[in-house]
C-alpha positions in Angstrom: -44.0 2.3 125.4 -45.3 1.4 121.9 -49.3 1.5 121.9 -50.6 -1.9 122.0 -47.7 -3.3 123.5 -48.1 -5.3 127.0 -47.3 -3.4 130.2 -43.4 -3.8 131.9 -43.2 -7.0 133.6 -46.3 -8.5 131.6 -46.2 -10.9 129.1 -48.4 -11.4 126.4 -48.8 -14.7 124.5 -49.4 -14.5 120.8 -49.6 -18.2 119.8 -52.2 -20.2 118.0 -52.6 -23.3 117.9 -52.1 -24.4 114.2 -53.6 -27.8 114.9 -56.8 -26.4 116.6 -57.6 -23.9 113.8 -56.9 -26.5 111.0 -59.8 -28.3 112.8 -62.0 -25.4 112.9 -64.9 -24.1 110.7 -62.4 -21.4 109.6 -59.9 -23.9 108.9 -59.7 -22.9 104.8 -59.1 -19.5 106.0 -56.3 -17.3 106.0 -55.6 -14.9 109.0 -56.4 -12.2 107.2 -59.8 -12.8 106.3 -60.4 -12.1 109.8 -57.5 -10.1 111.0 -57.9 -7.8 107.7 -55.8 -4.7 109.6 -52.8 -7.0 111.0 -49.2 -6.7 109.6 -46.3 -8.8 111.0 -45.0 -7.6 113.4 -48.4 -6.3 114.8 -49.3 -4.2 117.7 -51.1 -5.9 120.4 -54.1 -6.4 120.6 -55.2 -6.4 117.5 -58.4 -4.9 116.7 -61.7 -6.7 117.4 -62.7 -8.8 114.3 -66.0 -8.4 112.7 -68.0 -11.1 112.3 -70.8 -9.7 111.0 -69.0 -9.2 107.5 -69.6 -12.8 106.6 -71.9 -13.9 109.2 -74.5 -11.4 108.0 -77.4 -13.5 108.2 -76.6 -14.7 111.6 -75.8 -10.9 113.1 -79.6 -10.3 111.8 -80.8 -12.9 114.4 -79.0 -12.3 116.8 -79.8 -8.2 117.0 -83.4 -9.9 117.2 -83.0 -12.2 120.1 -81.9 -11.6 123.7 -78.3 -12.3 123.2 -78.0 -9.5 121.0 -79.9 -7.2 123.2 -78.2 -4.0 124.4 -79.3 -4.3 128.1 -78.1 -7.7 128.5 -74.7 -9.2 129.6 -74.3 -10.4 125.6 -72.0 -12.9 125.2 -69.7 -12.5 122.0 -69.0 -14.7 118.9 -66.1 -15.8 120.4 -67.7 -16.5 124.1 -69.5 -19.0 122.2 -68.0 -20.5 119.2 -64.0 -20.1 120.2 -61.9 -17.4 118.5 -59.2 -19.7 116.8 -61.0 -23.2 117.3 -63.9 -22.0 115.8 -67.0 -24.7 116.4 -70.1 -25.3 114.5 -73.0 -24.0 116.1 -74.3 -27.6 115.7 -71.7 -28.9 118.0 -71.5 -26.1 120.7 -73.2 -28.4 124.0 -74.4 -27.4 127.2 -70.9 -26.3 128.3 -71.5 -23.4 126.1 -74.1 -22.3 127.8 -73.1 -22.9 131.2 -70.6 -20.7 130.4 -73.2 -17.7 131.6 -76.2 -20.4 132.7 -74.7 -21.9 135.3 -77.5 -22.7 137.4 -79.8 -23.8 134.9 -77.2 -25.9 133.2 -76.7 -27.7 136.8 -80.2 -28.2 137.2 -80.1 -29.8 133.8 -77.1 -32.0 133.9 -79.6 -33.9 136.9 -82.5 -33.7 134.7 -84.3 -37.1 132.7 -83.1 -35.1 129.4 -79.5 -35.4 130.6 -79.4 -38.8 131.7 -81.0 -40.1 128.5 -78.2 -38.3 126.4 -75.7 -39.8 128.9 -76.7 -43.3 127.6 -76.6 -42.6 124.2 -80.2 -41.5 123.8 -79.8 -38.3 121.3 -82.9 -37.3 120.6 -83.6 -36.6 124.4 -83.7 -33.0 124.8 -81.2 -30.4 125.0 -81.3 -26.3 125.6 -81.7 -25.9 122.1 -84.3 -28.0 121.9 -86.6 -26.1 123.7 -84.9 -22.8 123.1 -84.3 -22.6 119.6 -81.6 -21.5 117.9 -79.0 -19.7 119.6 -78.8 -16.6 117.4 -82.4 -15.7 117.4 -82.8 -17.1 121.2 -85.7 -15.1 122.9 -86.3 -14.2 126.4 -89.3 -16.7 127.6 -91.1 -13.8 128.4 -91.2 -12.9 124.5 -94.5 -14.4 123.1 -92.8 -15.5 120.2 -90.2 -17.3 122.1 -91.3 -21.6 122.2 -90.5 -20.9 126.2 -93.3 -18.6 126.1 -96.0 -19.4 128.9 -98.3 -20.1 125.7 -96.3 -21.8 123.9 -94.4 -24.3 125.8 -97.4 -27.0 125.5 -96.2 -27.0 121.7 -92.2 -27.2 121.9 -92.6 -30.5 124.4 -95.6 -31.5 122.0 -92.2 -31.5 119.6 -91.5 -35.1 121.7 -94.3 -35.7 123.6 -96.8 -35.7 121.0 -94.9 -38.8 119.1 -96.7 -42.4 120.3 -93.8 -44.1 118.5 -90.7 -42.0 120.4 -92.7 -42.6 123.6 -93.0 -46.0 122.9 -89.2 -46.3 122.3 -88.1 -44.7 125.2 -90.7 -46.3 127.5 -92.5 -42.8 128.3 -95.6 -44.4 129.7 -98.1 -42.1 127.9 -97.8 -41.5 124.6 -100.5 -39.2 123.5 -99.8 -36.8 126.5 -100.3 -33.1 124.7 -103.4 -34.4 123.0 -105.1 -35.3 126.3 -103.6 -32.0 128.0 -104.8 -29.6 124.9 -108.3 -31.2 126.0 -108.0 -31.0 129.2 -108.9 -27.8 131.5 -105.7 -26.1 131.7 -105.2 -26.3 128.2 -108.0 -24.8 127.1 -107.8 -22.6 129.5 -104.4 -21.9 127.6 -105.5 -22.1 124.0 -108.6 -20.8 123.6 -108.4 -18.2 126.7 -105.4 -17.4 126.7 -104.8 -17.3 130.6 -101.3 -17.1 131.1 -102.1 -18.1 135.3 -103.4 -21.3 133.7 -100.7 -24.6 134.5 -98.3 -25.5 131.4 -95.9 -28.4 131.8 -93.5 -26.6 133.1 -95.3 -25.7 136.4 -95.9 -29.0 137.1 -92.7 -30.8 135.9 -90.7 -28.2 135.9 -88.3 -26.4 133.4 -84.6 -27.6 133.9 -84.7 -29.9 136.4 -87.3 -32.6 135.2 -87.5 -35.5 136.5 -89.0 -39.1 136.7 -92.3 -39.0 138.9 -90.6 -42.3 140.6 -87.8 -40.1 142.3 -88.3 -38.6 145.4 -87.3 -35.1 144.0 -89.2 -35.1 141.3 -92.0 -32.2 141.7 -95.0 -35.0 140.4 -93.6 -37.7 142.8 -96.7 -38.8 144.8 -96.0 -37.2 148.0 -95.0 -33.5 146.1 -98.2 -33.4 144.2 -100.1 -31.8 146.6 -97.6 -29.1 147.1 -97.1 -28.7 143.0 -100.7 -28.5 142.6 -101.1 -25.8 145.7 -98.6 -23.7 143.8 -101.9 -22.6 142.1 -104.5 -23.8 144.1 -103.3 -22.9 147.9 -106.7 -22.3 149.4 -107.3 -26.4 148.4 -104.2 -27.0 149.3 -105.2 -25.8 152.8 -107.9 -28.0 152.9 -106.3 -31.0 151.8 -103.5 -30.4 154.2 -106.5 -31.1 157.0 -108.1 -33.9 155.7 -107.8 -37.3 156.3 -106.0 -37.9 153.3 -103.4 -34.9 153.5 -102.4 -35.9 156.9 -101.7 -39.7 155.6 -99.7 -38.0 152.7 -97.6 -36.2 155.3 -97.0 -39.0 157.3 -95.2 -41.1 154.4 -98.4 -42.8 153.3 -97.8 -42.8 149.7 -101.5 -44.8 149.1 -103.7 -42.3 150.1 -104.9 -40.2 147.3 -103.5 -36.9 145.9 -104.9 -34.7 143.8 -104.3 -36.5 140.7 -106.1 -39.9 141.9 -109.1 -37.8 141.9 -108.6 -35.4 139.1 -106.0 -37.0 136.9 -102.9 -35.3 135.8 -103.3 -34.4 132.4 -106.7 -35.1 131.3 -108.1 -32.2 133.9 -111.8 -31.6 133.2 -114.4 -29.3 135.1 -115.8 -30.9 138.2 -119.8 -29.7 137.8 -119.4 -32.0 134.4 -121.7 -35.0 135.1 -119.2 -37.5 133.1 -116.6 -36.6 136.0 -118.6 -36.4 138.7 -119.9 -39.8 138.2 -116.3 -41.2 137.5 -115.5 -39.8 140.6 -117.7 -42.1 142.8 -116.0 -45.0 140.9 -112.5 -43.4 142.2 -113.5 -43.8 145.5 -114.5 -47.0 145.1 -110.9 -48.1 144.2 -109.7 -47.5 148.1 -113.6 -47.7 149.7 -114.8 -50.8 148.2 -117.2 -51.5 150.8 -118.5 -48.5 151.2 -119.1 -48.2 147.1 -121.0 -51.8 147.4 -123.3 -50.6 150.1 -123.7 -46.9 148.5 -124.8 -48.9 145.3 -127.9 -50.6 147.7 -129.5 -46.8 148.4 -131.1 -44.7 146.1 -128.9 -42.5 146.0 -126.3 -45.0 144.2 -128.7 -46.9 142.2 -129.7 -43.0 140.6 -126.1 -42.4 140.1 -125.7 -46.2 138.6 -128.0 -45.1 135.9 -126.2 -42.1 134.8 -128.1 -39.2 136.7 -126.0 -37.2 139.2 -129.4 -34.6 140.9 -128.6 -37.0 144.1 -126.0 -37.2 146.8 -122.4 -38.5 145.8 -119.3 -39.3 147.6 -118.5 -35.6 147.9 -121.8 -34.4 148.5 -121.9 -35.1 152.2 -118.3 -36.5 153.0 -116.6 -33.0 151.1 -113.8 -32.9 148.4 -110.9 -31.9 149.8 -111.9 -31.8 153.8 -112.9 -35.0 154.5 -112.4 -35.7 157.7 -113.5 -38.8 159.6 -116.7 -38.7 161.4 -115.5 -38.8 164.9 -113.8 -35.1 163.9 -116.4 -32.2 165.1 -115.2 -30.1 162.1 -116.6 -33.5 159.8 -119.7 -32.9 157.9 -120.7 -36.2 158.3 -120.0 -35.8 162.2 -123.4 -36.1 164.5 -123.1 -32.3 165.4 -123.7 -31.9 161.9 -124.9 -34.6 160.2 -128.3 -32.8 159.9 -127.5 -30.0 158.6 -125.6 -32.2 155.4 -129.3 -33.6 154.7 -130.1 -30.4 154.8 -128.4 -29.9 151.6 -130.9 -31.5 149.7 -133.8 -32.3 152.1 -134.6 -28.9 153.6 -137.1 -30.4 156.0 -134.9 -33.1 157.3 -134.6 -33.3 161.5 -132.9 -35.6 163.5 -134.8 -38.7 162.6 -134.3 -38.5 159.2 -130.6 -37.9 159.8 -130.3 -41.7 161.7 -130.5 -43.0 158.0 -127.7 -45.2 157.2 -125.9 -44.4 153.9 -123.9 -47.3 154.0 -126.0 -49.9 155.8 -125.0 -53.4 155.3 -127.6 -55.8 155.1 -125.0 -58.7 155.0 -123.6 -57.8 158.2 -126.1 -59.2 161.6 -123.5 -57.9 164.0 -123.8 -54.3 163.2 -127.1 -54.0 161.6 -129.7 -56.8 163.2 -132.9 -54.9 162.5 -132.0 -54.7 158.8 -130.5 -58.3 158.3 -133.5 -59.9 159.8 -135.4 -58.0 157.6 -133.8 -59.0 154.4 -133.9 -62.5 155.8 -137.6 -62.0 156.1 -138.3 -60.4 152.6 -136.3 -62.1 151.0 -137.8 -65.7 152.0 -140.9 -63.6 151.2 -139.7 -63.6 147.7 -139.0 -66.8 147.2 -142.0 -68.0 149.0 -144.4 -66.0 146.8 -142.2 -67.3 143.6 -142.3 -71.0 144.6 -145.8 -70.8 145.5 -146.6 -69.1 141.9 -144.5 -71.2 140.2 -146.1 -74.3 141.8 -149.2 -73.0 140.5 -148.8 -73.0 137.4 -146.7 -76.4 137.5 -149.9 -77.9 138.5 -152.2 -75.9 136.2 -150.0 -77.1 133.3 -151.0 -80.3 132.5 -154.8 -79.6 133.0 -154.2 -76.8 130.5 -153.2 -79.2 127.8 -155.9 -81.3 128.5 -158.1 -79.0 128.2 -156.4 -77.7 124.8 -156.7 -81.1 123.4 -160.2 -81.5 124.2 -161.5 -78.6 122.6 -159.4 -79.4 119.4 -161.0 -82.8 119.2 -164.3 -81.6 119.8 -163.8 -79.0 117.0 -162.8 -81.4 114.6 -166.0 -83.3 115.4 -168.0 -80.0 114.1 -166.7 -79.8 111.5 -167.1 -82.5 110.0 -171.3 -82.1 110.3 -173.0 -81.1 107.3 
């Protein structure tokens, strides 16, 4: 049997498709500038065709990136670009790369990126996008790779960052890399370099982003909690617990997550006064009555001028176990109510414990003692004004008789010798 030649009972096609590679890149080409070595009739297969000879520049890239690495399944020029069809690397999709990427392609093809390309939108993103460029692709775990843990924030910042592309596409912030590079995490990021420190990726995730309205989307209210935990599990403990957690669980998409409380991309440090102050305000938004009748005490009118050395929301109700009172395990529970005060008044004892935070003064039913006794200062006030201001009502018109009289009679002396 002839070398090259196909095995008894085999047969070995050795068309081409003249239409497909007069459509091609190579279509100005000759056979022979690729298949230098082949003769008519040629042996079977012919020899592998090298590339490199005119794609130099490329072949340099590519020994660079992963693709071209030695200990990876590398796919070929042809895997990639076709071998008689020959396509532009601008025009090779995300069929190319599912080619060996299944999985990720799949998560992609259900992604917000690939719906927005779907309906025409072609600057939504794509696996070059975030990848770069095919030849020089780098494994994320390369820190010169734009999938590198450091430096993701900055290839989304390549969209996100763009108030007028957000604006066209109806992404509801615009400014979104600027408020996370000032946030926590990404200075954390930046300045510290902590590669345990959140990226977009770890909350939106990588291929399979999607709208915080869907269900599945990892930043859809109920899955917050659980995205967040993937860092912060001991809270995530916690909040499981509390009040709020167990509402969460239960389908109760209006009690708070973590970012009611903490935001989602404008993080900042909790012991920051600016924060903790905004914080009482957050719990105002569900607790209304409860912030109206915090504001009455001293405690929230020190807090309502800007100083935060008092007891806040969090202070004697907790952050992320807040339980309600009738709970043992509550610190604002009567087993240990005292030992809250305790916090901050190291003397306290039982009597100073029966102090009522969130005393109502408006309302008789549950508080007599203290409505009668607004009723009864307050008419105080009013009686000590009215009498005062009756006062001098009455005193007024003596005064400017009295005024007049002594500029009468100082006219009169003057006009002595």
């Amino acid at each position: 049997m002839k070398r090259g030649a196909p095995a008894p009972g085999r047969s070995l096609s050795l068309f081409v498709d003249e239409a497909a590679a007069k459509a091609s890149v190579h279509a100005r080409l000759e056979c022979v500038a690729c298949h230098k070595t082949a003769s008519a009739p040629h042996d079977a297969p012919l020899p592998a065709v090298r590339c490199a000879e005119c794609h130099a520049k490329a072949r340099g890239a590519l020994s660079e990136g992963v693709h071209g690495s030695a200990k990876a399944r590398a796919p070929t020029c042809a895997g990639c670009h076709g071998t008689h069809a020959v396509a532009s690397a601008a025009s090779l999709g995300i069929e190319t790369c599912a080619a060996c990427h299944a999985r990720q392609v799949t998560l992609y093809r259900e992604s917000i990126h690939a719906r927005s390309r779907q309906r025409g939108d072609s600057q939504a993103a794509t696996c070059r996008s975030c990848h770069g460029e095919a030849h020089a692709l780098l494994a994320k775990t390369d820190a010169r790779a734009p999938t590198y843990h450091l430096n993701l924030p900055r290839t989304c910042a390549q969209c996100h960052a763009d108030p007028e592309l957000a604006k066209r596409y109806n992404i509801p912030i615009g400014n979104v890399y600027q408020l996370y590079m000032d946030s926590i995490h990404g200075r954390a990021l930046t300045r510290s370099g902590l590669l345990v420190a959140a990226n977009c990726s770890d909350c939106h995730g990588a291929h399979e982003i999607k709208p915080r309205a869907e269900p599945a989307s990892r930043v859809f209210r109920a899955n917050v909690p659980k995205t967040c935990g993937a860092c912060h599990a001991g809270i995530l403990a916690a909040y499981a617990e509390s009040v709020h957690g167990t509402h969460v669980a239960k389908g109760n998409l209006k009690a708070p997550v973590c970012t009611d409380c903490h935001s989602a991309h404008q993080i900042r440090r909790v012991e920051g006064a600016p924060w903790q102050l905004e914080a009482i305000r957050e719990c105002g938004t569900c607790h209304e009555e409860s912030l109206k009748t915090y504001r009455d005490t001293f405690h929230g009118k020190v807090t309502a001028l800007g100083y935060t050395r008092v007891a806040k929301c969090s202070d004697c109700h907790g952050a992320h176990t807040i339980l309600p009172p009738s709970d043992p395990r509550s610190t604002v529970s009567p087993a240990k109510l005292v030992a809250t005060c305790r916090q901050c008044h190291p003397q306290a004892m039982a009597a100073f414990a029966e102090f009522h935070p969130h005393a109502d003064y408006r309302n008789k039913e549950r508080f007599p003692r203290l409505y009668y006794t607004y009723l009864f200062m307050s008419g105080l006030l009013v009686a000590v004004l009215a009498s005062f201001g009756l006062h001098a009502l009455l005193w007024l018109p003596r005064s400017l008789l009295e005024r007049l009289r002594r500029g009468r009679a100082g006219g009169d002396t003057r006009g002595e010798p």
